[in-house]
C-alpha positions as CSV (number, residue, x, y, z in Angstrom):
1,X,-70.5,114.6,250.5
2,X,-73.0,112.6,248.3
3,X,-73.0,109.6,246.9
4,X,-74.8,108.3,244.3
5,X,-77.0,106.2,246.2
6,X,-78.4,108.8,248.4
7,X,-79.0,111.3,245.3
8,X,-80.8,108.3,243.3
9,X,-83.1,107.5,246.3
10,X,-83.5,111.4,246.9
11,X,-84.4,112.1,243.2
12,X,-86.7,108.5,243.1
13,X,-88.7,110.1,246.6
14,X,-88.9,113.5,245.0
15,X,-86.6,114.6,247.4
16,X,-83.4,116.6,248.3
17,X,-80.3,114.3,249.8
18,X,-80.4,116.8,252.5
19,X,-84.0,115.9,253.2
20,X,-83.6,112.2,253.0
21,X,-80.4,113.2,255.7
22,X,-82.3,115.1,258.2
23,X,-86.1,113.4,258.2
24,X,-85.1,109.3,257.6
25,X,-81.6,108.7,258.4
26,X,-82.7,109.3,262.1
27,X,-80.5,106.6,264.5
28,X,-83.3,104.7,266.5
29,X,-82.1,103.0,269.5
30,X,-82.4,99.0,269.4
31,X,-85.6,99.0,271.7
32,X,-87.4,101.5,269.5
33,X,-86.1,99.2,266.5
34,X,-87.6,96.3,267.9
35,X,-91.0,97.8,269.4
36,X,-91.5,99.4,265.3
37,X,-90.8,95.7,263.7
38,X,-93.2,93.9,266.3
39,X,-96.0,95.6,264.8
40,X,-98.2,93.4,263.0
41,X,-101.8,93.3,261.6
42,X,-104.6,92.0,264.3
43,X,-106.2,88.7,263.2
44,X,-110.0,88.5,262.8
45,X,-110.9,85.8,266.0
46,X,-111.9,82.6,263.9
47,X,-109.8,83.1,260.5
């Protein structure tokens, strides 16, 4: 089933639905969430 979100994000990535389903859409688990959103530029020492 699509809706019409998943086909307008498809179309505006250049992709299928099916390939937004299968390569973005994966379930992380909360730890993996967290590790991925900690990440942050390093900060030249003195600036």
């Amino acid at each position: 089933m699509r809706s019409s979100l998943s086909v307008r994000v498809a179309d505006e990535a250049g992709n299928s639905p099916q390939v937004i389903r299968t390569n973005y859409l994966k379930r992380m688990s909360p730890a993996a969430a967290a590790e991925w959103f900690a990440i942050s530029p390093q900060t030249k020492a003195g600036k």
